[in-house]
C-alpha positions as CSV (number, residue, x, y, z in Angstrom):
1,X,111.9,163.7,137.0
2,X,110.5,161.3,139.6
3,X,112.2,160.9,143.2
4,X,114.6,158.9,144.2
5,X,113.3,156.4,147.3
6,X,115.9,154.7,149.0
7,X,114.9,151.0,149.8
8,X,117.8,149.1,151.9
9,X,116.7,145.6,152.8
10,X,113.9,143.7,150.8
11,X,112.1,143.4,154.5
12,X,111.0,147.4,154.9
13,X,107.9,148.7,154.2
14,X,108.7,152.3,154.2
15,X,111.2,154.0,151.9
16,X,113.3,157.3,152.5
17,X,113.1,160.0,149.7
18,X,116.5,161.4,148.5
19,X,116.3,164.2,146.3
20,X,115.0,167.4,146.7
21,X,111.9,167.0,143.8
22,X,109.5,167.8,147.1
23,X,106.8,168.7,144.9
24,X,106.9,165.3,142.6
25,X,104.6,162.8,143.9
26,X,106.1,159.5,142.1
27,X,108.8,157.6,142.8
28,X,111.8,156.1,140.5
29,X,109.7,152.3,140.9
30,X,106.4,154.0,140.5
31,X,105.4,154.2,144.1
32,X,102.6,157.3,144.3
33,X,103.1,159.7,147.3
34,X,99.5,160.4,148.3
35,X,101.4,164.1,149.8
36,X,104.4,166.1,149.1
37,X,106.7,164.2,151.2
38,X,110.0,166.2,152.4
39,X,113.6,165.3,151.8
40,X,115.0,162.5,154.2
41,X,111.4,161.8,155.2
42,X,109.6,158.4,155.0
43,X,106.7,156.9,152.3
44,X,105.0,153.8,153.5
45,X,105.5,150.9,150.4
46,X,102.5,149.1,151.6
47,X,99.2,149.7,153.9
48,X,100.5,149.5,157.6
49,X,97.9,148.5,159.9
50,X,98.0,150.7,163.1
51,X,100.2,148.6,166.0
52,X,102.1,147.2,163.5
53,X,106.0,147.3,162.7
54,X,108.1,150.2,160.9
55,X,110.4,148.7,159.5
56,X,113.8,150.3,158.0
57,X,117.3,148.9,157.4
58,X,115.3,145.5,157.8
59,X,114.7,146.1,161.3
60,X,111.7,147.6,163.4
61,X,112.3,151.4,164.1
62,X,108.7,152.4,165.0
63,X,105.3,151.3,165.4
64,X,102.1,152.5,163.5
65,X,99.6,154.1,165.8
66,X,97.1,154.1,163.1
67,X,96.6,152.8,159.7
68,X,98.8,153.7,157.3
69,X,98.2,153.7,153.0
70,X,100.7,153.0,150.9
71,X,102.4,156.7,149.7
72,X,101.8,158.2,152.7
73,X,104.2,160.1,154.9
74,X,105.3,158.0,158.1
75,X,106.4,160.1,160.2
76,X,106.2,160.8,164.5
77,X,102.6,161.9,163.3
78,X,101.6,157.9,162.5
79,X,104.1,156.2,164.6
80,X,106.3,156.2,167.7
């Protein structure tokens, strides 16, 4: 069964994963985790290009501080 990613504003370009599938690596809407991403945690929905915006809720929460791809964990490893 593939995870449930919670989007909240059509502005955010990470998602937060619901469910405790940990080891499935696609989401409800297809997104492909390029890890096994823990509950609660983040997946980016898009590359993020290091300095730029995390954004959650529809506003900024974090910054990049490197490239992100799209699947991958965002977490205080790639961003602050």
């Amino acid at each position: 069964m593939p995870r449930i990613a919670l989007r909240v504003s059509p502005a955010d370009n990470v998602v937060t994963l619901l469910d405790f599938h940990q080891h499935e690596r696609v989401t409800q809407d297809g997104l492909s985790l390029t890890s096994e991403i823990p509950f609660g945690h983040k997946a980016a929905l898009c590359a993020i290009r290091e300095g730029e915006a995390i954004i959650k809720y529809g506003v900024p929460i974090g910054v990049a501080t490197r490239s992100i791809s799209t699947g991958e964990h965002v977490h205080v490893h790639n961003c602050r």
